[in-house]
LOKOL-78974 format. One record per residue (C-alpha): residue in one letter; x, y negated, z. Coordinates in Angstrom, 2 decimals, m for minus. Example, Ala and Ser with C-alpha at 12.3 -4.5 7.8 and 13.67 -1.06 7.14 Angstrom:
BEGIN
PT type      px      py      pz
PT    A   12.30    4.50    7.80
PT    S   13.67    1.06    7.14
//
This chain:
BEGIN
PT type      px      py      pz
PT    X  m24.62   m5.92  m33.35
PT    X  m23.64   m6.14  m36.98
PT    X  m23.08   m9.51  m36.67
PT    X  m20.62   m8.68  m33.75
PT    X  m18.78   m6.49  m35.81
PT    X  m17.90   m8.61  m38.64
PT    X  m17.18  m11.34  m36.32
PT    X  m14.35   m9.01  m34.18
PT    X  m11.93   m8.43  m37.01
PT    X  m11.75  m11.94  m37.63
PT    X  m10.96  m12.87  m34.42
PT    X   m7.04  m12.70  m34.90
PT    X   m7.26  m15.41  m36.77
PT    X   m9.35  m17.13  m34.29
PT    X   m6.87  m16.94  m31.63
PT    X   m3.97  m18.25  m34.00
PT    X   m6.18  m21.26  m35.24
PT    X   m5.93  m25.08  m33.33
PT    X   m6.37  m25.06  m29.82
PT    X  m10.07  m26.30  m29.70
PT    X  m11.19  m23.44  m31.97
PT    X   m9.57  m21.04  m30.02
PT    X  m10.72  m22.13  m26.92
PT    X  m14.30  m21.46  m28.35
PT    X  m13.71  m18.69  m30.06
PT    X  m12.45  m17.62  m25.93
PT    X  m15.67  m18.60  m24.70
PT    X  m17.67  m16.97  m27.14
PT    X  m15.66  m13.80  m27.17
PT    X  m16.47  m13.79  m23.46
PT    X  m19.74  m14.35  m23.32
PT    X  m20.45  m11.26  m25.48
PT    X  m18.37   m9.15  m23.46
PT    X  m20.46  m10.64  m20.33
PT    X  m23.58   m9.83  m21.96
PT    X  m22.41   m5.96  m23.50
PT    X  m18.83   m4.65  m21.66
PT    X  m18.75   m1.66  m24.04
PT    X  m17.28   m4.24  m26.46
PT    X  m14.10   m4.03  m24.42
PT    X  m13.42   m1.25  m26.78
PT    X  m13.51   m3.07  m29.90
PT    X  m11.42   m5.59  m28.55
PT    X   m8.66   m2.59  m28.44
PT    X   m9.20   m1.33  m31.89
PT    X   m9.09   m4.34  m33.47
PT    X   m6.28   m5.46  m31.94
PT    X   m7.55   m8.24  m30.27
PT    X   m5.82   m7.55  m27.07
PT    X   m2.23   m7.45  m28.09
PT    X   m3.36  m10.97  m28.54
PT    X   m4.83  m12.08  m26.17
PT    X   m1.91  m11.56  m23.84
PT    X    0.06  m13.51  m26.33
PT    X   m2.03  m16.64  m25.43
PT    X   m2.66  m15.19  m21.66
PT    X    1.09  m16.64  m20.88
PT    X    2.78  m18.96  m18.06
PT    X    2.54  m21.81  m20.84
PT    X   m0.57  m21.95  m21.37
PT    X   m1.52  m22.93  m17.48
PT    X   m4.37  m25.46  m19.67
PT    X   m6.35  m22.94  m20.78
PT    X  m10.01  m22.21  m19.71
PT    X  m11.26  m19.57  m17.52
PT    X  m13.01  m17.70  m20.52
PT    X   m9.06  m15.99  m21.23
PT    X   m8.68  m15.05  m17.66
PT    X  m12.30  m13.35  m17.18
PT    X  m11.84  m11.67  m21.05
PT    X   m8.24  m10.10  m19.08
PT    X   m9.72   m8.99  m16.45
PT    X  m12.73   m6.95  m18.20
PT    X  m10.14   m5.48  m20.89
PT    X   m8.48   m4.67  m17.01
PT    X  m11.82   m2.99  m15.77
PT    X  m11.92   m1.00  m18.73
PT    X   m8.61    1.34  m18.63
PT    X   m9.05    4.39  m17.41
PT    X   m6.95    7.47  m15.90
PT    X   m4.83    9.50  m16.37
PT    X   m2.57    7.26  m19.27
PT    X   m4.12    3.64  m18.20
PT    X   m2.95    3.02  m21.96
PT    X   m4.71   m0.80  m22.35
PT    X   m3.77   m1.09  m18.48
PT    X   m0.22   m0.47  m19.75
PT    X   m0.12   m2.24  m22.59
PT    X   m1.38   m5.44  m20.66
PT    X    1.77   m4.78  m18.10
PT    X    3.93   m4.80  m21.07
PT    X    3.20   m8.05  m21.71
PT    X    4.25   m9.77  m18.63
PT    X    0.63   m8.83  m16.70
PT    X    1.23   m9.67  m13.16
PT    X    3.84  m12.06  m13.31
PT    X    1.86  m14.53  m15.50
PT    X   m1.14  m13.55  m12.97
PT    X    0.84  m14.67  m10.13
PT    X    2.38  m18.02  m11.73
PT    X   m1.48  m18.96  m12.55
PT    X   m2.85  m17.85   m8.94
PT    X   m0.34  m20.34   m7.58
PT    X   m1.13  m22.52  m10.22
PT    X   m4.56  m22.87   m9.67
PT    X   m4.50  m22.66   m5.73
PT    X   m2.61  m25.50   m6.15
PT    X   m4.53  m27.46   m8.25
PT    X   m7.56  m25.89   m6.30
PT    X   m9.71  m24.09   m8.84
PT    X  m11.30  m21.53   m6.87
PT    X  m13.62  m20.17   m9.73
PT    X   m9.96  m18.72  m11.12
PT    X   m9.42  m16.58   m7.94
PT    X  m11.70  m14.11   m8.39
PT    X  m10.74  m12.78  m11.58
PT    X   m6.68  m13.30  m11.14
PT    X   m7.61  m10.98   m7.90
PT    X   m9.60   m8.24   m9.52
PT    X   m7.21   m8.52  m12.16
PT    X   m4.37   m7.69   m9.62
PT    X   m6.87   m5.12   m8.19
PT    X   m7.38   m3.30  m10.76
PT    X   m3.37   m2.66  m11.57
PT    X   m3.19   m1.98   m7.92
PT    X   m5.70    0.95   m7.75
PT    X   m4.20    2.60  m11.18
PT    X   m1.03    2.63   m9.60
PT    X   m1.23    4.31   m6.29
PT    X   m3.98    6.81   m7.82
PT    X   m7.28    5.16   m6.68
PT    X  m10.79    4.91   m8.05
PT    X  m13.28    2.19   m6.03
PT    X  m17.25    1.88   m6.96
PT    X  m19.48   m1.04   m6.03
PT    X  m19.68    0.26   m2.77
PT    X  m16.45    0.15   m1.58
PT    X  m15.74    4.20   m1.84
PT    X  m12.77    4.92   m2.76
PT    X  m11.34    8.25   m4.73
PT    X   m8.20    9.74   m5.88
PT    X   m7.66    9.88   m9.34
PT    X   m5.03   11.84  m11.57
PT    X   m2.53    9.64  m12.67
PT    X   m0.26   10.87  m15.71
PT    X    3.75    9.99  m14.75
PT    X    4.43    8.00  m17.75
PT    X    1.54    5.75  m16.47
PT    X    2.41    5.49  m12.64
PT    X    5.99    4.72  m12.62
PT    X    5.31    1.67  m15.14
PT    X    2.49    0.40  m12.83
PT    X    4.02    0.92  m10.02
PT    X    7.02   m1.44  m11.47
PT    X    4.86   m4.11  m12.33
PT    X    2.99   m4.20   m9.16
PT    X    6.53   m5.22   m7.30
PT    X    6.73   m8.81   m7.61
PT    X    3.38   m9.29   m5.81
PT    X    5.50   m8.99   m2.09
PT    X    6.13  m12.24   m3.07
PT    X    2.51  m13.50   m3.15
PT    X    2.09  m12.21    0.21
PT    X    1.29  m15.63    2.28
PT    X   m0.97  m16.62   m0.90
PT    X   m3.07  m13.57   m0.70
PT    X   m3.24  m14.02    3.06
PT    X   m4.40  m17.41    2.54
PT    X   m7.40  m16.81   m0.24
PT    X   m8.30  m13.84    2.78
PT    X   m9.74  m17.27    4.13
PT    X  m11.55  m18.98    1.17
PT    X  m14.79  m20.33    2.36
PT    X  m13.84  m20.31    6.60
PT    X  m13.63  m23.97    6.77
PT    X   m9.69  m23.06    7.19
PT    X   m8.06  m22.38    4.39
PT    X   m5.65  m25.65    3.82
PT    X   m5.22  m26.21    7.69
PT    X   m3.53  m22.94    8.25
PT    X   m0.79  m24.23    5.72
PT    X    0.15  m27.06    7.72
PT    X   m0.93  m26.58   11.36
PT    X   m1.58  m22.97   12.24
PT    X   m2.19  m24.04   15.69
PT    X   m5.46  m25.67   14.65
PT    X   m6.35  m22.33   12.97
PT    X   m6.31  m20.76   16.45
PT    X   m8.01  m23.21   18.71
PT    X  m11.08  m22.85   16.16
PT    X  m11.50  m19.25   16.25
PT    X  m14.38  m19.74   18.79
PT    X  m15.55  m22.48   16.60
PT    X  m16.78  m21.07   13.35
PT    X  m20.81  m21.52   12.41
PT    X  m21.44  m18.52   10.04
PT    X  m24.96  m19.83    9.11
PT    X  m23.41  m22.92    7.78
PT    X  m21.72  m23.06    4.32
PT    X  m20.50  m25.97    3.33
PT    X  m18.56  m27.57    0.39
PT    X  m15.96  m30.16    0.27
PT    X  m12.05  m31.10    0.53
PT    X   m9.59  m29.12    2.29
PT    X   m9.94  m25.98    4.07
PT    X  m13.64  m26.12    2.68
PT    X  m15.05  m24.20   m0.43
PT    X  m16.33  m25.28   m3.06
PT    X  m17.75  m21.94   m4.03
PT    X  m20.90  m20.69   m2.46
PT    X  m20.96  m17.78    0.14
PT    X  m21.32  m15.25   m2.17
PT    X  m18.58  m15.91   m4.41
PT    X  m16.06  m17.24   m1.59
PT    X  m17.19  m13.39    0.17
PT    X  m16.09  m11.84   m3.00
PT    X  m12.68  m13.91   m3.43
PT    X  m12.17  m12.33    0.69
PT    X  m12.86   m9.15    0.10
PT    X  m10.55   m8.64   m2.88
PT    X   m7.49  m10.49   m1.04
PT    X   m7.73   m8.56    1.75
PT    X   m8.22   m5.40   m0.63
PT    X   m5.11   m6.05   m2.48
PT    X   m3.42   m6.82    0.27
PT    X   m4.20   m3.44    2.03
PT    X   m2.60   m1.74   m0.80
PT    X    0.32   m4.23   m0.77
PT    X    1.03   m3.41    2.87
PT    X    0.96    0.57    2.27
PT    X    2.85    0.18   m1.10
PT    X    5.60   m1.62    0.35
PT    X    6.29   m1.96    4.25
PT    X    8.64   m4.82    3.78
PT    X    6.09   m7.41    3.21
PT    X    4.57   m6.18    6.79
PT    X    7.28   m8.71    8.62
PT    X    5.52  m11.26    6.39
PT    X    2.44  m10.70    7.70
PT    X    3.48  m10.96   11.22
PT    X    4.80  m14.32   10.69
PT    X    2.82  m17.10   13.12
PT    X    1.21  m18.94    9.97
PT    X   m0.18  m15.54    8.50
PT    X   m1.07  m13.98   11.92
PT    X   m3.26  m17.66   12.80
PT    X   m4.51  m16.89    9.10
PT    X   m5.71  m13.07   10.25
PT    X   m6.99  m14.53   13.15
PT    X   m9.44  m17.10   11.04
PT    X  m10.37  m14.30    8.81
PT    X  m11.56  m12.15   11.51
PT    X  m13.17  m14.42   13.72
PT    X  m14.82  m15.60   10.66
PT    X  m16.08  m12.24    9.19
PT    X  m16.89  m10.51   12.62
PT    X  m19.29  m13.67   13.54
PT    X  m21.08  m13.40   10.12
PT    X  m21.65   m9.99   10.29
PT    X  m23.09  m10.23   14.06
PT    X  m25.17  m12.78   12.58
PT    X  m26.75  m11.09    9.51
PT    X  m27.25   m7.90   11.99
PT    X  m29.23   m9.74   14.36
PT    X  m31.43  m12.02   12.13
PT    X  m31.47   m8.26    9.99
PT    X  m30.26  m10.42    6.73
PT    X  m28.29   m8.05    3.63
PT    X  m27.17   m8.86    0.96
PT    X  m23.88   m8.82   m0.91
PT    X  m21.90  m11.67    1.13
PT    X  m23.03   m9.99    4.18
PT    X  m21.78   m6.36    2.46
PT    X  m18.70   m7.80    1.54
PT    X  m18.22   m9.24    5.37
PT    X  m18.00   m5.84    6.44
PT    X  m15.53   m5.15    4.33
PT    X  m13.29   m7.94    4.69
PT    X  m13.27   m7.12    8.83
PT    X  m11.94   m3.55    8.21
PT    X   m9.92   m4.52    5.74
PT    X   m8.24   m7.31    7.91
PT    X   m7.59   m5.12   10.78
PT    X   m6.29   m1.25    8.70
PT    X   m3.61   m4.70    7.20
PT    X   m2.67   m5.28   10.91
PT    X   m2.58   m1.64   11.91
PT    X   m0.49   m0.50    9.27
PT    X    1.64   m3.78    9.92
PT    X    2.65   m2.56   13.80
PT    X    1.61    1.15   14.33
PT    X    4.98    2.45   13.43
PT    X    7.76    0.12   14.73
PT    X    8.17   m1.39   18.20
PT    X    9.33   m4.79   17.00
PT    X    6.08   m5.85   15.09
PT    X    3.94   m4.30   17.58
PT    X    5.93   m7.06   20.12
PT    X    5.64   m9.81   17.47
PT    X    1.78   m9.60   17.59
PT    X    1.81   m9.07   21.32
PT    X    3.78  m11.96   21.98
PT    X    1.45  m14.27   19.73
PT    X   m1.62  m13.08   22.04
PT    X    0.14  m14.10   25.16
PT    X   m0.06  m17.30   23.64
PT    X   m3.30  m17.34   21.80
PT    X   m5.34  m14.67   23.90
PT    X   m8.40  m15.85   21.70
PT    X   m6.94  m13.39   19.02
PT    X   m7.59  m10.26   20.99
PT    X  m10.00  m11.34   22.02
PT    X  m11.58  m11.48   18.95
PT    X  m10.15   m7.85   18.07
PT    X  m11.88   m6.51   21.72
PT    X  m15.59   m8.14   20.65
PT    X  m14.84   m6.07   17.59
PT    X  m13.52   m2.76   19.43
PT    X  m16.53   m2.80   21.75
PT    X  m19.14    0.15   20.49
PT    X  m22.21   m2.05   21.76
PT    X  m21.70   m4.57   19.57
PT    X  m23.69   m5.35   16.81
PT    X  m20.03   m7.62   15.11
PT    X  m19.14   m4.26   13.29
PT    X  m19.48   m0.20   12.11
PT    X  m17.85    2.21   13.24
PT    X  m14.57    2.67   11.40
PT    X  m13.98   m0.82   12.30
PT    X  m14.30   m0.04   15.97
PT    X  m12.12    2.34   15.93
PT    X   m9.37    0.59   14.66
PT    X   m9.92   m2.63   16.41
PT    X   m9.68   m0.35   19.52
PT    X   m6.97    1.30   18.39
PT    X   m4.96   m2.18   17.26
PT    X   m6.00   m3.60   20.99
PT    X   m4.67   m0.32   22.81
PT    X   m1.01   m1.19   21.09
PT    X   m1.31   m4.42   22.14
PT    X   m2.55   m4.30   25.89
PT    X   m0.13   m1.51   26.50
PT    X    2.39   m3.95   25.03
PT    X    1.90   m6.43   26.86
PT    X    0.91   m4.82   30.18
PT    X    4.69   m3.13   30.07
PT    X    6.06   m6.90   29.80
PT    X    7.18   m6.19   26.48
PT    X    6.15   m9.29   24.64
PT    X    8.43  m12.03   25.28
PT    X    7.15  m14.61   27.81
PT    X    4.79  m12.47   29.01
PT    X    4.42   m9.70   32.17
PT    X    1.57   m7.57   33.56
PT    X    0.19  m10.56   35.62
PT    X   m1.00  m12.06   31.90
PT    X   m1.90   m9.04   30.49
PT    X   m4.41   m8.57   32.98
PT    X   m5.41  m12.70   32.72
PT    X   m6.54  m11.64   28.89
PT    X   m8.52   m8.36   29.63
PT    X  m10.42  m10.34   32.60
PT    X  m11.06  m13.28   30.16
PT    X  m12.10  m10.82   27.29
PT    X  m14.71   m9.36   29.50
PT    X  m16.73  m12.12   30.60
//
């Protein structure tokens, strides 16, 4: 620990040195906050943050993971009511830069970067609205202080704009991620399709991360996107466009198969935790998308006429026999499939009439 703490102070200098030093002195710097997170604090007082963010910037889309993680821990570490290192990082152009190197590194698909840019978003996410979440998903309210909240809440508005993005890393690891893009209609004919006890890796719409990691990546898109969808009820008619609905669709199907399969082979673990998760998630997202205008509720309607496998899937979820989810998730699959069959029983969705309404609740009980 001595050693650490002559080595902190000199790491302003470290940062400001020639690009391969720095990038070791990133790695290294990371790997001790890896091994002890209570250094987090140092980082802070010796002003090793302020930093940080100077080389965590748009121009430096090159640099290694080690920054991105070393962001994301100093992110962990703010706490309520002031967020004051939570703050500072905002200051410095946080979630824009986070957003330029999500797309970034979708693009150039380098998944490993996706689930720190996420918790980093996350994190900012749950300090803004007032929220506190532990390792088991339970989340609290927290007092935030005003001068804290209103610049959080600021810096957390550009991320509408991420919206199909997010959606799309709610599918890392389905087999489906890159087909969506270009041909949602392939997205929906393979709903039935999906092999949960197969993980593979490869090009495409595969993963190359394993099932743990890819779970993890799902759970905290469909988190933040949650919180994006209560925050700000424009980016709802986003949701509800065909690519994104074919994309809730995957991630459903997807989730609610693997978490009927860990039940019945009595497998748990983390991925299969996280599964859970990521099917409420998905559908409180669709809920909150439709429960409180007419139009949206018509928009998904009108997509099941056409793709009945989609409430399908929601009913399998809905039904309290199955083994495909808990509780809460019951309830609002049942609730999001009572909007839609009373939808499209009144002939509200366009193309369809009673006579097809009563086609999918026949074909969803077989």
């Amino acid at each position: 620990m001595e050693v650490i703490n002559q080595l902190l102070p000199q790491y302003k200098g470290i940062l400001k040195d020639q690009d391969t030093i720095t990038q070791y002195g990133l790695k290294l710097l990371n790997t001790l906050v890896e091994i002890d997170p209570r250094l987090v604090v140092s980082l802070t007082k010796y002003g090793i943050t302020s930093h940080l963010m100077e080389y965590f910037q748009t121009k430096h889309l090159h640099n290694g993971l080690h920054s991105v993680k070393l962001i994301a821990s100093i992110a962990r570490s703010s706490t309520p009511p002031d967020y004051t290192v939570l703050r500072v990082l905002c200051q410095h152009s946080l979630i824009p830069t986070v957003c330029v190197l999500l797309r970034h590194w979708y693009k150039e698909s380098k998944e490993w970067f996706f689930q720190p840019l996420l918790e980093i978003i996350h994190c900012v996410l749950l300090a803004a609205t007032g929220r506190k979440e532990d390792q088991q998903g339970n989340v609290a309210s927290v007092s935030v202080s005003p001068q804290a909240q209103k610049p959080l809440l600021e810096a957390t508005e550009g991320l509408s704009e991420t919206v199909n993005l997010i959606m799309e890393l709610c599918i890392v690891g389905t087999r489906s991620v890159k087909t969506s893009v270009r041909k949602p209609a392939l997205v929906q004919i393979g709903f039935n399709s999906i092999n949960p006890s197969r993980q593979r890796t490869g090009a495409g719409g595969e993963s190359s991360l394993n099932s743990s990691m890819s779970a993890e990546v799902r759970l905290l898109a469909t988190s933040v996107l949650k919180m994006l969808v209560e925050l700000y009820p424009g980016v709802q008619a986003s949701i509800l466009s065909q690519a994104n609905i074919a994309r809730f669709g995957a991630g459903l199907a997807y989730s609610t198969r693997r978490v009927a399969y860990a039940r019945s082979k009595g497998f748990a673990g983390p991925a299969n935790f996280h599964d859970g998760r990521v099917q409420s998630n998905l559908l409180d997202v669709m809920w909150q998308s439709i429960c409180t205008d007419s139009k949206k509720e018509q928009a998904l309607a009108a997509y099941c006429m056409k793709t009945p496998s989609l409430i399908r899937i929601i009913q399998d979820v809905a039904q309290k026999s199955s083994k495909a989810a808990d509780v809460s998730a019951q309830k609002r699959a049942g609730a999001v499939v009572g909007l839609l069959l009373k939808r499209m029983r009144g002939g509200g969705a366009t193309g369809s009439g009673p006579g097809s309404a009563r086609r999918v609740s026949r074909g969803s009980s077989r």
